[in-house]
N, C-alpha and C positions, 0 to 999 in steps of 0.2 A: 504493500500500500504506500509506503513511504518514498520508496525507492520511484513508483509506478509518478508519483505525484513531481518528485525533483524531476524526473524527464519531462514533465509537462512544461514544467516552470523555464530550462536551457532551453526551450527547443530542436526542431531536427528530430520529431520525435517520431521513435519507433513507435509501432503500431501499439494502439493506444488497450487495444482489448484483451491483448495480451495475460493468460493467466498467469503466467513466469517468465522472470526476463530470461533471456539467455546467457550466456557467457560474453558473447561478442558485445551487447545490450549492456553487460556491466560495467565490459571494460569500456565502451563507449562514455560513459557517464564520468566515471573515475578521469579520465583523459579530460573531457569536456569540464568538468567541476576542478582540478588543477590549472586549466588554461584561464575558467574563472576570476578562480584564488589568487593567480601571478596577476592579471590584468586589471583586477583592482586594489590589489599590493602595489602598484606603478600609480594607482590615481591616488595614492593616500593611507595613510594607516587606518582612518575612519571609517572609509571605506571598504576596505580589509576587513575590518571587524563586524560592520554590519555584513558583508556577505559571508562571512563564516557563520553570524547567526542566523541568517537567516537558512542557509542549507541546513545548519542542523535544525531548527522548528519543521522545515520542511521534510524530512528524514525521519522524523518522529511519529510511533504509530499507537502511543500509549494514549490511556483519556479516551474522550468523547470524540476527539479528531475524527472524522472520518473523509478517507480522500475520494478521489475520485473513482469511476470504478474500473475496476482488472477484473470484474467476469466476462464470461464468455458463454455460447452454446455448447453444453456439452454434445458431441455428437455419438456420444458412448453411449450415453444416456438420454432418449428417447423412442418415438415410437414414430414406425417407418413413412408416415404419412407423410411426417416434418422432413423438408430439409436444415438444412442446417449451413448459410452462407456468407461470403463479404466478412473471409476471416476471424469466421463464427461469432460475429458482431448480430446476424440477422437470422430468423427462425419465419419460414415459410410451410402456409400448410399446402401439401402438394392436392392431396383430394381426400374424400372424406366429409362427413358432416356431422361429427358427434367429437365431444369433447379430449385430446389426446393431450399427452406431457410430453415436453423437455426439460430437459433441467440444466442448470448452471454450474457452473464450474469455476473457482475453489468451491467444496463445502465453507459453509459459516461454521467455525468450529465455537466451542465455549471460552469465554474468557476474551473475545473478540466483537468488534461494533463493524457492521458492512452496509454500503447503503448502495444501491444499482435502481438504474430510471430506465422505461421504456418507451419508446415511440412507437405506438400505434399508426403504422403506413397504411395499413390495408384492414378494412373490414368485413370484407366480400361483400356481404350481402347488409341490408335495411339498418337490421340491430347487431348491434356489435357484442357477440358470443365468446367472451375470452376469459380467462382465471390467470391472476398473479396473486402471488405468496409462496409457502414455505412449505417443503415436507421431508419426512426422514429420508427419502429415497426409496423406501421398502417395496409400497405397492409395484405391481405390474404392470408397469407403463410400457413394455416393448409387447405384453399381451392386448394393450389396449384400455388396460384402466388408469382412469384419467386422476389427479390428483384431486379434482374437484369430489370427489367420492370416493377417495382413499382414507383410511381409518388416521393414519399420521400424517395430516397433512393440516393445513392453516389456507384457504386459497377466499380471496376478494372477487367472486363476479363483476364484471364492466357492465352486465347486462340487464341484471337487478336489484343490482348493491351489496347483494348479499352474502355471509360471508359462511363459506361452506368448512366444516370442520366433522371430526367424528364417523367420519362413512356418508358422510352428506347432508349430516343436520345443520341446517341453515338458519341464522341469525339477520334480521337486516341492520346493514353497517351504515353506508352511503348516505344521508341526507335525501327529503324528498319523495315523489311518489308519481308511478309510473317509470315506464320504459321509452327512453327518444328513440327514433321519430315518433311523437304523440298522434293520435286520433285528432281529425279535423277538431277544435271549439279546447282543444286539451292543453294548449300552445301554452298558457300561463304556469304552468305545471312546472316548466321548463326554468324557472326562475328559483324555483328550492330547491329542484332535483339536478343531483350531481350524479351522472352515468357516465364515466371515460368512453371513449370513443375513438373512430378516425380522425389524427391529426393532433390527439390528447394523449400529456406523457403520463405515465402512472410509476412514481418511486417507492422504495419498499426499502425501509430501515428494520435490519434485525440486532438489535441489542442486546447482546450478550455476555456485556463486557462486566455485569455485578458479580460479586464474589460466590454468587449458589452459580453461576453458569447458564442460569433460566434464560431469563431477558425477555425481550419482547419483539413485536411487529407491528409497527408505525406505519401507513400510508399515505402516501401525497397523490394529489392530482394538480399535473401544469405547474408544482412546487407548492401548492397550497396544503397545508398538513391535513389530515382526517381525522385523525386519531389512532388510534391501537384495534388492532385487528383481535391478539393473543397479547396477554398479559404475562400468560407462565406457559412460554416454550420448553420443550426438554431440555432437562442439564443434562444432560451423560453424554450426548449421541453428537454426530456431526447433521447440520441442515440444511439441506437443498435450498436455494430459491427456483422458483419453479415459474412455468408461463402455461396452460391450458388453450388449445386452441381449438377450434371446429371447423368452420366450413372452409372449404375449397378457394385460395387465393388470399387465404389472413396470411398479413406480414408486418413482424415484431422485428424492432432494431433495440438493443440496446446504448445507449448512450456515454460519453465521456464527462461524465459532471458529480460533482461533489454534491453530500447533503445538503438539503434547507438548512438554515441555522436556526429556525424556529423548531419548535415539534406541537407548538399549541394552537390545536384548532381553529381555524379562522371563520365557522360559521359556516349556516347554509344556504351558500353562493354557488354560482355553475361559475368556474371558469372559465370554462368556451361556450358563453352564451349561444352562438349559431351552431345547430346541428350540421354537421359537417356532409354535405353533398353526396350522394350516392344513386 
């Protein structure tokens, strides 16, 4: 994370989605943060010193920090519908129209805070059918079961709000009531109701950096907080973040962006007022 985040800051930077650097990637850095170091040792000792602190803050991955993101599609792990492309930054569903998983790559392990945002490119069809959150990994997702109705899983519908946990017992999260695009006269609806969509990012903080290893899952939409999905995530185990997709022609990108700095609700607003064209 820390390392992922100084490359962002020199630029020239390798590919940003990268789960682990390489060797070449490392030494790259080391080379580029010495040439740094000499170059503002020539402007001034001041100067020196603020760029030495500052590489190390930025180098730092303890705390609340959380950088930007270094997941990826795993392409080990999922179900054959999805591909998995663009330097496994992007998850497309090939065909199909029932609920299927990918999963991301590192695990969230215990004792660590991860935060990853998605862009919603594609929604194939009217309403937009998708699940992001968490799961052990366990379920059968290369047989075709979907996270949204897996027994270990934490997963946010885009389509209802609602947040499916337990084998599919579902809670509604989201703010608001109904599903966009609204029935003709329903249009007002659209003013409380927050349903991610095409052209809408959706972030996903798993915090697990308390001393039990529990933590929790926070969600955003367009960076606007929601609130907590799960309170008390598993301690013991490592956690997938996960994406659910369904119909034929959904396309998820992951993104290069650090957490909101907030985590406190902001109320129930849409931020993308216009239902997005389809």
């Amino acid at each position: 994370g820390g390392s992922q985040k100084f490359v962002q800051c020199v630029g020239d930077l390798p590919p940003p989605m990268l789960s682990a650097l390489d060797e070449r990637s490392c030494a790259w850095m080391c080379n580029r943060a010495g040439r740094m170091v000499s170059g503002a040792a020539r402007s001034g000792p001041s100067k020196a010193f603020a760029l030495v602190v500052a590489l190390t803050w930025v180098g730092s991955v303890g705390g609340s920090t959380s950088s930007a993101s270094v997941f990826s599609f795993d392409m080990g792990k999922r179900h054959e519908s999805i591909s998995v492309l663009d330097k496994c930054t992007v998850a497309f569903k090939d065909f199909g129209d029932d609920y299927q998983s990918v999963l991301l790559k590192p695990a969230v392990s215990p004792g660590s805070s991860s935060y990853v945002e998605f862009l919603i490119e594609d929604q194939a069809e009217a309403q937009c059918f998708m699940g992001f959150g968490v799961c052990k990994g366990t379920h059968e997702f290369k047989e075709g079961r979907s996270a949204m109705a897996a027994d270990d899983a934490w997963m946010l519908s885009t389509q209802s709000g609602k947040v499916y946990s337990n084998g599919g017992q579902d809670t509604q999260f989201l703010p608001g009531v109904g599903t966009i695009p609204f029935q003709p006269g329903d249009e007002p609806l659209a003013r409380t109701s927050v349903r991610p969509r095409e052209g809408d990012r959706v972030g996903l903080l798993v915090d697990r950096s308390d001393a039990s290893g529990s933590g929790h899952l926070s969600v955003f939409v367009n960076g606007a907080p929601m609130g907590k999905i799960s309170a008390t995530l598993p301690s013991a185990c490592p956690i997938y973040i996960t994406c659910d997709l369904t119909d034929e022609g959904q396309k998820v990108r992951i993104l290069p962006v650090a957490a909101p700095s907030s985590l406190a609700p902001t109320g129930n607003h849409h931020p993308h007022p216009s239902p997005a064209p389809h």
